[in-house]
N, C-alpha and C positions, 0 to 999 in steps of 0.2 A: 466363604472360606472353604480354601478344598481340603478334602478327604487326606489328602496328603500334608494339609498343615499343618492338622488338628495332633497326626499320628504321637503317639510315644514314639522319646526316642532311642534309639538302638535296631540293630535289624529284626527281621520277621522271622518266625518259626511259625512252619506249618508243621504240625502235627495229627500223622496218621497209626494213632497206636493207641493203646489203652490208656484210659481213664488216670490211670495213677502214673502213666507216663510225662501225660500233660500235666500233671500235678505238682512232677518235680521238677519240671522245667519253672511254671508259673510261681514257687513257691522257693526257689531255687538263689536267689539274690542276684542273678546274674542281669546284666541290664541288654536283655532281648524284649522285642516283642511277641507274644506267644500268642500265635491267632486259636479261634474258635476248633476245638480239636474234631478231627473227621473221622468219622466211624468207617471209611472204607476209600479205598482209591479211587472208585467212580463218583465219590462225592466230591473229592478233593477235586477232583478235574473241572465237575461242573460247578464249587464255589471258587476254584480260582477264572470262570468262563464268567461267572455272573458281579465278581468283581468282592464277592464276600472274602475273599482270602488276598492276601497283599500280593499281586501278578510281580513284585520286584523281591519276595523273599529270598534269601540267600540259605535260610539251615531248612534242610526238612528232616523230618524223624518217624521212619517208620518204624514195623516191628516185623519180629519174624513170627507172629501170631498170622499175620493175615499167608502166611506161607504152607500153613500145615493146614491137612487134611486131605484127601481121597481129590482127584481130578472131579469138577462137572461140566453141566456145559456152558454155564459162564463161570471160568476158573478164574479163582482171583487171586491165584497163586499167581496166573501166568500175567493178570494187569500188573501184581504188586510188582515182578522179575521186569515188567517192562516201563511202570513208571521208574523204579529205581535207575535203570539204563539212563533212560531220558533225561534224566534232573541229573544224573551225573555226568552224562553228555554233555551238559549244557553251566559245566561249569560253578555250581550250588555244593554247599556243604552237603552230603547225604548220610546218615547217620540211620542204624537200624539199630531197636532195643530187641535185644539176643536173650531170652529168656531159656531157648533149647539148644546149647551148643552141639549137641551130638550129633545131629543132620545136619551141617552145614555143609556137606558138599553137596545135598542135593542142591540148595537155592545156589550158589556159586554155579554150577553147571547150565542153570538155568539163565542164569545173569548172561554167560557168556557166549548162548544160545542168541538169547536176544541183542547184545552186543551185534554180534554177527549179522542178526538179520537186517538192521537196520546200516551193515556196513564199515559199524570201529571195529578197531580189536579190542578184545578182552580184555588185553594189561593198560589199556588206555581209563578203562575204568575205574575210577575211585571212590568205595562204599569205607564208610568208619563204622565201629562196632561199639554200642553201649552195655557191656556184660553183665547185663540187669540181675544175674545170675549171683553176681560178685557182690550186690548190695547198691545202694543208690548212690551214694558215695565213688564209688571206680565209675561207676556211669557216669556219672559229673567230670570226672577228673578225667576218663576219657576223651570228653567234648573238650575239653580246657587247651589238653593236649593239640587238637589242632586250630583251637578257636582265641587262642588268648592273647596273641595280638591286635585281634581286630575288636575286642570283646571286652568291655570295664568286665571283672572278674570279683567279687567281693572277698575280702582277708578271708571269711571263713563260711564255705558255703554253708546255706541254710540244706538240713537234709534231715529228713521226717523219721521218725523211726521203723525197722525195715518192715514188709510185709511179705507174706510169704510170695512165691511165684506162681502158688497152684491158686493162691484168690484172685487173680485177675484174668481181667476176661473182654473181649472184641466184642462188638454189635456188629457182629457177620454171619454168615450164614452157617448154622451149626451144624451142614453138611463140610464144614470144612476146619475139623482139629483130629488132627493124626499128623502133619509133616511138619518139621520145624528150621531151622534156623538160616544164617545166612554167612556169606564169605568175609572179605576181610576190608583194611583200612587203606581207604584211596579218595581223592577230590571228589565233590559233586557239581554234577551241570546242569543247566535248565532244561524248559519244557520242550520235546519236540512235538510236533501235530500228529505226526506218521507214528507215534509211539503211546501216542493216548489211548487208553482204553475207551474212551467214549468220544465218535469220530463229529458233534457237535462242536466242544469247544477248541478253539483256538488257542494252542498252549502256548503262553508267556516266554519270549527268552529271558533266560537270569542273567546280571551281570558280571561281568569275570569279577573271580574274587583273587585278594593278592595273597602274597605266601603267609602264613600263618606259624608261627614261633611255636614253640611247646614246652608244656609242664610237667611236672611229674606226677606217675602216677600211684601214690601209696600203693605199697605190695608188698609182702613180706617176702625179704630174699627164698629163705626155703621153697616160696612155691612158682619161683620165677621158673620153673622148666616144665609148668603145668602143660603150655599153651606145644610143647616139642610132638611134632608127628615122628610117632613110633615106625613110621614106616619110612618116610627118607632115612631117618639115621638108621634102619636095618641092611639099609644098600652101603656095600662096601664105597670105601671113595673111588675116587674114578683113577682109573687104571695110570701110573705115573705123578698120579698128583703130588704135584710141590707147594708146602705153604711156605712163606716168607716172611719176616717178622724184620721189618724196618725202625728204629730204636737208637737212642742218643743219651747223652746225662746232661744234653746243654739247650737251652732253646737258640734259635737264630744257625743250627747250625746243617739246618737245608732238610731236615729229616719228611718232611712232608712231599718234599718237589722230590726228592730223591725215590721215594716210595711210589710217588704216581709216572716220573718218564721211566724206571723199572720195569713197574707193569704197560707203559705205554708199549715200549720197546720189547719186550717177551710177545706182545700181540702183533706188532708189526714183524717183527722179524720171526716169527714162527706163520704168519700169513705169507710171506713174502718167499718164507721157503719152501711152502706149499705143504706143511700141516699146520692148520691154522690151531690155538687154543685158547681157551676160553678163559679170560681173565677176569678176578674180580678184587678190588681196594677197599679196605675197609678202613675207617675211621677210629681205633682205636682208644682216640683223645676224648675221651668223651665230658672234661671239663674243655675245652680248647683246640676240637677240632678245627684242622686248615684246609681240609681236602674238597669240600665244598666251597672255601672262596680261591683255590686253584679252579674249579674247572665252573664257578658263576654259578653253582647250582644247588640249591639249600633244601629243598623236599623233595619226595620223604624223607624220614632219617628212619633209625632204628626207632624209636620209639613206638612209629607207626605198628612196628612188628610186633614192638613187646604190649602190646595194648589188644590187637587178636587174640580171640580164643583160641584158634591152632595155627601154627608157624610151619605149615609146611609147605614143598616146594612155590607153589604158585600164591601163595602170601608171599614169600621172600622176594622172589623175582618181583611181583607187582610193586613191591619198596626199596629196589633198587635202581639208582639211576645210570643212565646209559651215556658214558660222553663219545660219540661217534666219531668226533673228532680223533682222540686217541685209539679209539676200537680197544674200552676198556668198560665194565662192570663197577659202581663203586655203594655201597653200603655208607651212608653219611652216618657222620656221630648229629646228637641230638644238638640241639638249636645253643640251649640252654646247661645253665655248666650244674646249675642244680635237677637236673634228671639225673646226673654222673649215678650215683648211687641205684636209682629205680632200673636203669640197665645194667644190672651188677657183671661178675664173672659168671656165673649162675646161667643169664641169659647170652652173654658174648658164647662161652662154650660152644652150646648147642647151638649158636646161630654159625658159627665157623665149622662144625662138624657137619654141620648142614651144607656150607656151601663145599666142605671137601668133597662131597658127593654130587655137585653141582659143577664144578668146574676145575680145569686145568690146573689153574693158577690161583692160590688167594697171594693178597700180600698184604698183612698188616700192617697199619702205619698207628705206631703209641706214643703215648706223653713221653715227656724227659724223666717221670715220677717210678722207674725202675723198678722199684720196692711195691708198686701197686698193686695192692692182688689181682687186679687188670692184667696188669703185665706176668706177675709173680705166675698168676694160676694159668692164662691161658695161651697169652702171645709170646710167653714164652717154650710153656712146656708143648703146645701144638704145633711149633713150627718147625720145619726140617732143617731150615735155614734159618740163621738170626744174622742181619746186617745192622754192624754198630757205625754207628756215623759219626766223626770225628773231624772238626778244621785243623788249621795250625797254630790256632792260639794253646796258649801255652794252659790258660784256665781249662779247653776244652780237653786237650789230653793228660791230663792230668783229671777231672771230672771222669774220664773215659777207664783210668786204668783203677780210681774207684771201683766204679761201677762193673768191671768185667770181675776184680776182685769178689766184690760181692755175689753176680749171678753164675759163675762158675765154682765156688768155695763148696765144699758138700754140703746137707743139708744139715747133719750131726755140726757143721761150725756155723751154723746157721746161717749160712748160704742159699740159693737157689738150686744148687746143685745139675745147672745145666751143663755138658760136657762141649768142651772147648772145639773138639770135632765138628762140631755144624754154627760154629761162630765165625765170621770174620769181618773185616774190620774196612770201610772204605773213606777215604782221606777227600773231604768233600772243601769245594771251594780252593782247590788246592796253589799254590803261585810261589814263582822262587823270591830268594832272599829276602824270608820275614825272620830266620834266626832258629827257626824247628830241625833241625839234623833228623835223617831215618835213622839212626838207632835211637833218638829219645820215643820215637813213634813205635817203633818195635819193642821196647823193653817195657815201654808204657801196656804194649797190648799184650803180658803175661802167655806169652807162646800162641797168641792166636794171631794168624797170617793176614797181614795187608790184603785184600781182594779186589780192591778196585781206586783207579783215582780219579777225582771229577774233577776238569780244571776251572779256575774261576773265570766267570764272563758275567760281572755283577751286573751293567747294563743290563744287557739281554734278557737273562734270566728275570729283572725285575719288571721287564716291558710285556716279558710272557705272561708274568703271575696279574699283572695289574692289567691285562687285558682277557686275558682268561684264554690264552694262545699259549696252551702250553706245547700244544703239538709242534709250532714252529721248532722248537728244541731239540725234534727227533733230526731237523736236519741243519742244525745248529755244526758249523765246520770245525768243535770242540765237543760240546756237550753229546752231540746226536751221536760219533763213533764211542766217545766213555760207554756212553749206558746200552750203547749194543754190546760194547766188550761184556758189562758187567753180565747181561742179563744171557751174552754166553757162557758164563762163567756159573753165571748159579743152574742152568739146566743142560749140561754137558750132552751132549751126544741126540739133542734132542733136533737137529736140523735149522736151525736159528740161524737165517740171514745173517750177512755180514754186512752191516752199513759203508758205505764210500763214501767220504769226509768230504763236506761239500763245501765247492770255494765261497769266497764271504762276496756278500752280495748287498744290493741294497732293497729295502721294502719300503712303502709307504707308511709301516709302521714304526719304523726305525732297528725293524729287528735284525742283528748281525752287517749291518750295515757295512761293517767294519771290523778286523778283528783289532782290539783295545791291545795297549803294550802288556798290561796287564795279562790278560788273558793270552796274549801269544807267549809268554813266558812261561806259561802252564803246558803249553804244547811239546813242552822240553821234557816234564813229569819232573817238576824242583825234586830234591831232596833224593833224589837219584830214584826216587819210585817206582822203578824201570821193570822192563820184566827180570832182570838177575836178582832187583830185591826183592821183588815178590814172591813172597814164599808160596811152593807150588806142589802139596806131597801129594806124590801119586795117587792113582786112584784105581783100584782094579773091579772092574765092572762083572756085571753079571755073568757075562758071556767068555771072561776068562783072559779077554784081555788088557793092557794096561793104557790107561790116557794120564795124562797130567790133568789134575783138577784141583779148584780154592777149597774145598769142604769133602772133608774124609770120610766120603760117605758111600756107599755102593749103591 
């Protein structure tokens, strides 16, 4: 019988870290297998060479013990920076227990060194962080976070009682404790050869592993801004920056697809005009994010972020996903609808004040749950712009003039006390004779102005969302001229392309094939939606003179 038949089951954990690390893995109730722990990287190489360690392991666990101390001349700082590479190259969970958070840029700088040498880039690498710092407990729930799909998980981990950080200790060479920690939360990969510190063994490739769901991480709100680098939020935001805050009282009524061809269209058409800007979408639903099965793509999320020791610039970017399709930046909300709470306002804040220094463009996309201190505390009060998204059912506007009642009322009528000035209001899915008249839509929106109208093209739009083509919609002979107008609308005078309504055509996909009766009825703007109804109060700009603009804002 082979070696493989005999095995426990569940995957393999090699473990390169202290004694009490393996201990809580082994002792932990989680159904892994936890091989023989390795007192150093050049052991680990040559027991996965001789076959003592499982060549198909998927989790490895170093530490950032084996990172600190003075350079020699076999530094094992610089094996540990290049096994880490390698196993995250190659597609492996890679997990470091973080005993010393304060230096963590030196091993980061080092990672991306080595990255380099061997030819990836940097953000391609993914290291997770066990804050062994935080108690054994968040270390666990760390792992959980990106392992608890693939991973029987038990109702209540087993977890030892804590031990201090300064009684543990590496079988390494005691010329090496002075430097400590390491970067942040991204996939790991298997073995490469060109990357081993010891050029006998023949390193393993590891299996691709699949996406991995996530849990929460107990944390008490109060210290959710522990992890904020004081030094990006010291940088003003970047010059011009607009946030955008995408928002409904209704589900089903486009608030998602509205908020990503937005920022689609701000990136196309601000490239196309020849200053390009930097867009980024954020997930604000964080029970029922959509913006990941708009664009097919589910890791990272935030979570990854809030589980780092420090959240500065190049943690955030490395847990943001890129959809190049659209030439857009997007921040996913978490997997799972019970994290909602461990990413509170707390952590959303500082992670949006972060990207206002980061980029051109945010645009928040939030629940229907308006009242949510999500919403209440920060997509609202952070954005310059708020777009309310409303159909023509008569529930939704009516739902709509609720809810603008409540977050415009002051705060003394216990209100939100948002000012009507950077609200307005766009009539999404729009189509004539369903029986909505523009002044029920107008007196419904308490003086805040129409800004934009999306005609309906229920086909199309659903052939985009269900193939994950949402870009096709940018040249969509309805949808693609709407969301240029809008996204001229919310960034006035900033050189934003003007899209040319493109004739309908046929795809292999079936997309626009054809424009529907339906949808050519919307090309009229039902309800006279026109530009005389849309209310348009001027706007007098910095420079002294006047433009007509949706948002009273200079």
């Amino acid at each position: 019988m082979s070696d493989q038949m005999t095995m426990p089951q569940g995957p393999g954990v090699i473990v390169v870290a202290e004694p009490e690390v393996s201990a809580l893995l082994t002792a932990s109730g989680v159904a892994w297998r936890v091989q023989e722990r390795q007192a150093s990287v050049a052991q680990m190489w040559s027991s996965l060479s001789s076959g003592n360690l499982d060549a198909h392991s998927r989790i490895l666990v170093f530490s950032d013990s084996l990172y600190r101390g003075e350079p020699t001349a076999n530094d094992e700082r610089e094996q540990t920076a290049r096994a880490i590479v390698a196993m995250a190259n190659a597609k492996a969970h890679v997990f470091v227990a973080v005993w010393h958070s304060t230096e963590l840029e030196s091993l980061m700088a080092q990672l991306d060194r080595e990255a380099l040498a061997i030819g990836v880039a940097p953000e391609d690498i993914t290291v997770h962080f066990m804050p062994m710092e935080k108690g054994d407990r968040e270390a666990l729930e760390s792992m959980r976070a990106v392992l608890d799909s693939e991973i029987a998980w038990p109702e209540e981990l087993l977890v030892a009682p804590e031990v201090p950080a300064e009684n543990f200790s590496m079988n390494i060479d005691p010329d090496l404790a002075g430097i400590p920690a390491i970067n942040e939360a991204m996939h790991a990969p298997a073995i490469s050869p060109a990357a081993t510190s010891d050029p006998s063994p023949s390193a393993p490739q590891m299996p691709h592993l699949g996406i991995g769901q996530q849990t929460p991480v107990e944390a008490p709100m109060g210290s959710s801004t522990s992890g904020a680098s004081q030094e990006l939020l010291a940088r003003p935001p970047l010059p011009g920056q607009v946030t955008i805050t995408v928002t409904s009282s209704k589900g089903g009524s486009g608030k998602s697809t509205a908020a990503l061809l937005l920022a689609a269209s701000i990136a196309r058409a601000s490239k196309e005009g020849g200053k390009p800007l930097s867009v980024c979408v954020v997930d604000m639903d964080t029970r029922d994010g959509q913006v990941a099965s708009l664009i097919g793509k589910y890791m990272p999320t935030a979570l990854n972020i809030r589980v780092q020791p420090v959240w500065d610039e190049l943690t955030i970017r490395r847990h943001l996903v890129f959809e190049e399709a659209l030439g857009v930046h997007a921040l996913l909300a978490p997997i799972r609808p019970r994290t909602a709470d461990t990413v509170g306002p707390e952590f959303y804040r500082t992670i949006v004040r972060s990207l206002q220094r980061m980029f051109d463009v945010v645009v928040m996309d939030t629940s229907v749950q308006y009242l949510d201190p999500l919403i209440a505390k920060v997509c609202l009060p952070e954005a310059t712009e708020v777009l309310f998204i409303t159909t023509l059912a008569s529930t939704a506007v009516q739902g709509m003039a609720r809810a603008l009642r409540e977050i415009t009322a002051p705060a003394e009528e216990s209100g939100l006390g948002i000012s009507r000035d950077k609200i307005g209001i766009i009539v999404n899915q729009s189509v004539a004779g369903v029986g909505m008249q523009r002044e029920q839509i107008l007196a419904a929106g308490l003086g805040v102005p129409v800004v934009g109208v999306i005609p309906l093209a229920t086909k199309d739009v659903l052939t985009a969302t269900n193939l994950h083509r949402m870009q096709t919609l940018l040249d969509h002979p309805l949808i693609g001229p709407a969301y240029n107008e809008l996204a001229r609308t919310c960034l006035p005078g900033r050189g934003l392309a003007e899209f040319e309504a493109q004739a309908p055509r046929d795809t292999s996909s079936g997309m626009a094939g054809s424009v529907s009766g339906a949808a050519a009825e919307a090309v009229a703007l039902p309800l006279s939606l026109d530009a005389e109804s849309i209310q348009e109060p001027e706007l007098e700009l910095a420079s002294g003179s006047r433009k007509k603009g949706l948002f009273r804002r200079v």
